[in-house]
KEKOLNU-334623 format. One line per 4 residues: number of its first residue (from 1); their letters; for each residue x negated, y negated, z of C-alpha. Coordinates in nm, 2 decimals, always signed. Layout:
<atoms>
NUM> A> X,Y,Z ~ ...
</atoms>
This chain:
<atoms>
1> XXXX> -12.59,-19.22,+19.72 ~ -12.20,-19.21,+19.82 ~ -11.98,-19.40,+19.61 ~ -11.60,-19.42,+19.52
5> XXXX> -11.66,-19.21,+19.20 ~ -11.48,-18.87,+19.23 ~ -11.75,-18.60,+19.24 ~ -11.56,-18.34,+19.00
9> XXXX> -11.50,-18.36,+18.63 ~ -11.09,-18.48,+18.54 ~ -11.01,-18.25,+18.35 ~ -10.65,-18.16,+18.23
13> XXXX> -10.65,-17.87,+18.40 ~ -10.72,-18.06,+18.72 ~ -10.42,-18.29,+18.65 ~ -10.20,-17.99,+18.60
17> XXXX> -10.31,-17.82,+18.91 ~ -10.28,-18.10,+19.12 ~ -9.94,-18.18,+19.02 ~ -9.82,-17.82,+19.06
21> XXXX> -9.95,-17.84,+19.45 ~ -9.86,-18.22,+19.53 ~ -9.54,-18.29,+19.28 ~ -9.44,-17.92,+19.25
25> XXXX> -9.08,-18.04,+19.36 ~ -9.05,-18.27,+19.10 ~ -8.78,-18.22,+18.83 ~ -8.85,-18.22,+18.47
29> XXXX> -8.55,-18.33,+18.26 ~ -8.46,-18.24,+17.93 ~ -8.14,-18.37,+17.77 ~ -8.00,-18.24,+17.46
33> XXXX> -7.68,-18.41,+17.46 ~ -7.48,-18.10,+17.64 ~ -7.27,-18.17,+17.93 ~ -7.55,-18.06,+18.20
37> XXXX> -7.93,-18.14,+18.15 ~ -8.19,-17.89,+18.17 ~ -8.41,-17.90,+18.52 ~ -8.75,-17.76,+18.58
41> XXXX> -9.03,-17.79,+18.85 ~ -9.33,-17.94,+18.79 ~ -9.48,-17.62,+18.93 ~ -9.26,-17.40,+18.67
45> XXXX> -9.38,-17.65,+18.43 ~ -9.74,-17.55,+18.52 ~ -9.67,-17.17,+18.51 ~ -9.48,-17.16,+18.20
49> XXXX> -9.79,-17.42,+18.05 ~ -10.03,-17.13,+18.17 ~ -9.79,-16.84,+18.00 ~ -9.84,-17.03,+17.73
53> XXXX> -10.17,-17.07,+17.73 ~ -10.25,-16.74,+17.73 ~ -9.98,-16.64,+17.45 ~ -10.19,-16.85,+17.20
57> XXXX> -10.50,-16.70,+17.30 ~ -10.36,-16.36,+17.31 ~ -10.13,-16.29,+17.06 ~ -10.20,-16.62,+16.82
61> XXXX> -10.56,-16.60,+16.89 ~ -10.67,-16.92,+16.92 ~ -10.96,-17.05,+17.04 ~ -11.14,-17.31,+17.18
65> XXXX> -11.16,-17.59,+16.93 ~ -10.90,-17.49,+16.74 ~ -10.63,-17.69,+16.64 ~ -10.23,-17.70,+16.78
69> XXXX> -9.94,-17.90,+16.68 ~ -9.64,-17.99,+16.79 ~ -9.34,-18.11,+16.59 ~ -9.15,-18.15,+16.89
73> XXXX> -8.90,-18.39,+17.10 ~ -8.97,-18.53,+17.42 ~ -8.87,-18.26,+17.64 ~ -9.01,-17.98,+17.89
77> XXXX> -9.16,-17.75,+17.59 ~ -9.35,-18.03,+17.50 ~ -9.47,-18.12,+17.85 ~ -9.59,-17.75,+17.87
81> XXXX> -9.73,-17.77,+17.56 ~ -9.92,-18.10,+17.69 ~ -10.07,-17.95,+17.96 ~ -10.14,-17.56,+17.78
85> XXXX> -10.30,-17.65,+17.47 ~ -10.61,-17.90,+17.62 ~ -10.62,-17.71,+17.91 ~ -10.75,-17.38,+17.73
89> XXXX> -11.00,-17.61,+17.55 ~ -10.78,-17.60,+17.25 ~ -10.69,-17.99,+17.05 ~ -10.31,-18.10,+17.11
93> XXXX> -10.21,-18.22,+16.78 ~ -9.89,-18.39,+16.79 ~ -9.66,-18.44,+16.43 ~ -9.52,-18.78,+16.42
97> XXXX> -9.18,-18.62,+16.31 ~ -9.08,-18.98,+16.17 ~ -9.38,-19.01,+15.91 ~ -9.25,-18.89,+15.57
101> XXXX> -9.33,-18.53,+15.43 ~ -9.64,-18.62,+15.21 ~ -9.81,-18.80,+15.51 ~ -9.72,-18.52,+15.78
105> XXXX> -9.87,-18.27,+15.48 ~ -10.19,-18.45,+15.42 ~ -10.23,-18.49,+15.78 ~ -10.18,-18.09,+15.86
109> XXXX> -10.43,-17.99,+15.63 ~ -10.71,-18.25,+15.70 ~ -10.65,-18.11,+16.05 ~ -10.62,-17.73,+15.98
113> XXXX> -10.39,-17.66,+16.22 ~ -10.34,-17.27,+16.27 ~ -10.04,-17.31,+16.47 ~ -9.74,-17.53,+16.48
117> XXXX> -9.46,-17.54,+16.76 ~ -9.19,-17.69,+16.67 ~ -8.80,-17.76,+16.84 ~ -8.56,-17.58,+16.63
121> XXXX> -8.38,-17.86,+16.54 ~ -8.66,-18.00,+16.36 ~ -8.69,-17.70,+16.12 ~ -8.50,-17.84,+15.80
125> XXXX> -8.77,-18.12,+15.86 ~ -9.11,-17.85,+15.82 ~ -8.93,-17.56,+15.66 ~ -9.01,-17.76,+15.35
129> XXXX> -9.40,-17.84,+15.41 ~ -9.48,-17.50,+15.52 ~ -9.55,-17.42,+15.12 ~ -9.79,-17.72,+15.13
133> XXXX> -9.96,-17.60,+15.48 ~ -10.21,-17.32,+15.34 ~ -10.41,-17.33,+15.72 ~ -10.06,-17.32,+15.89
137> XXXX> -10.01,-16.90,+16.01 ~ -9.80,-16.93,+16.28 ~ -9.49,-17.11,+16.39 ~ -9.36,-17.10,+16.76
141> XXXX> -8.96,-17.22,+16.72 ~ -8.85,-17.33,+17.09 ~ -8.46,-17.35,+17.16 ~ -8.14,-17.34,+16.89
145> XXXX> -8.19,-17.44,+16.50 ~ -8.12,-17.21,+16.19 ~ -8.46,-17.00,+16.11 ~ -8.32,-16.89,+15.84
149> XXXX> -8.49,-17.15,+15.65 ~ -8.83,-16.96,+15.77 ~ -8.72,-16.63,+15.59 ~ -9.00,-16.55,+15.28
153> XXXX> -9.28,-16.84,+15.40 ~ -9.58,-16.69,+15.45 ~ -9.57,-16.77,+15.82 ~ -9.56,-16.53,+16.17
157> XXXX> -9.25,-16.67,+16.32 ~ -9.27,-16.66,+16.71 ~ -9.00,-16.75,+16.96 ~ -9.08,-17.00,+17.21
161> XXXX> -8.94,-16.80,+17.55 ~ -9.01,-16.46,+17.35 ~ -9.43,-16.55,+17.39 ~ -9.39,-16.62,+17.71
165> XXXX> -9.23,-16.33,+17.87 ~ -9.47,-16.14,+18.03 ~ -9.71,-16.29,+18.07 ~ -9.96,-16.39,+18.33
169> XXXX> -9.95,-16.73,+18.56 ~ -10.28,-16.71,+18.55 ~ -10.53,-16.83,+18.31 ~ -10.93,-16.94,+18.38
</atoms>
């Protein structure tokens, strides 16, 4: 029987792939209060979203199932991180970096997240729970902040672009 129901699962994936082919062109805007914003294609989106995607499988070694957040501001990381995380059958966690520190902390360990990306200006706000996070093993910084408030944690600190390099803009 024919009907208007589309015959293929929607899947993130799909969305991402279909946006990288029909919206490619399409700017993705971050502002960070400097004079010029930061523009990138929805089809660099997609490709730097698949980098990803395979530097937390690779080198983080996560796996399907598994657990990611974000402590992150609206802005093209996070859109990458949007698309990368569910689309390798991961769970996008996103931080609510406006709860206060004992909520963020219970949440984080009921949901054992293994991995946290966060913005670099949002370190003096997790620097401080990472004591607290005993599932927490890796943190992915992305763009300026002070690490220094990382040093002696018993965290793998990655850099954003640093993962990313290299690797493939493909991922199954």
């Amino acid at each position: 029987m024919l009907s208007t129901m589309q015959d293929v699962p929607l899947l993130v994936t799909r969305i991402l792939r279909h946006g990288m082919t029909i919206h490619g062109k399409s700017q993705v805007t971050t502002w960070t209060g400097e004079a010029e914003p930061h523009r990138r294609s929805f089809a660099e989106i997609g490709n730097r979203a698949t980098r990803l995607a395979g530097a937390l499988r690779d080198e983080l070694g996560v796996q399907q199932d598994e657990r990611v957040a974000t402590l992150m501001w609206n802005n093209a990381e996070h859109v990458e991180a949007y698309f990368a995380i569910p689309s390798m059958g991961a769970v996008l966690h996103t931080l609510n970096l406006r709860l206060p520190p004992e909520q963020l902390v219970f949440i984080v360990n009921h949901a054992a997240d293994r991995v946290v990306l966060v913005n670099g200006t949002l370190l003096p706000l997790l620097a401080p729970l990472l004591p607290h996070l005993p599932t927490v093993e890796h943190v992915v910084v992305s763009g300026i902040g002070d690490r220094s408030a990382l040093e002696g944690l018993n965290v793998r600190v990655h850099e954003y672009e640093e993962l990313l390099e290299g690797r493939s803009d493909s991922y199954d």
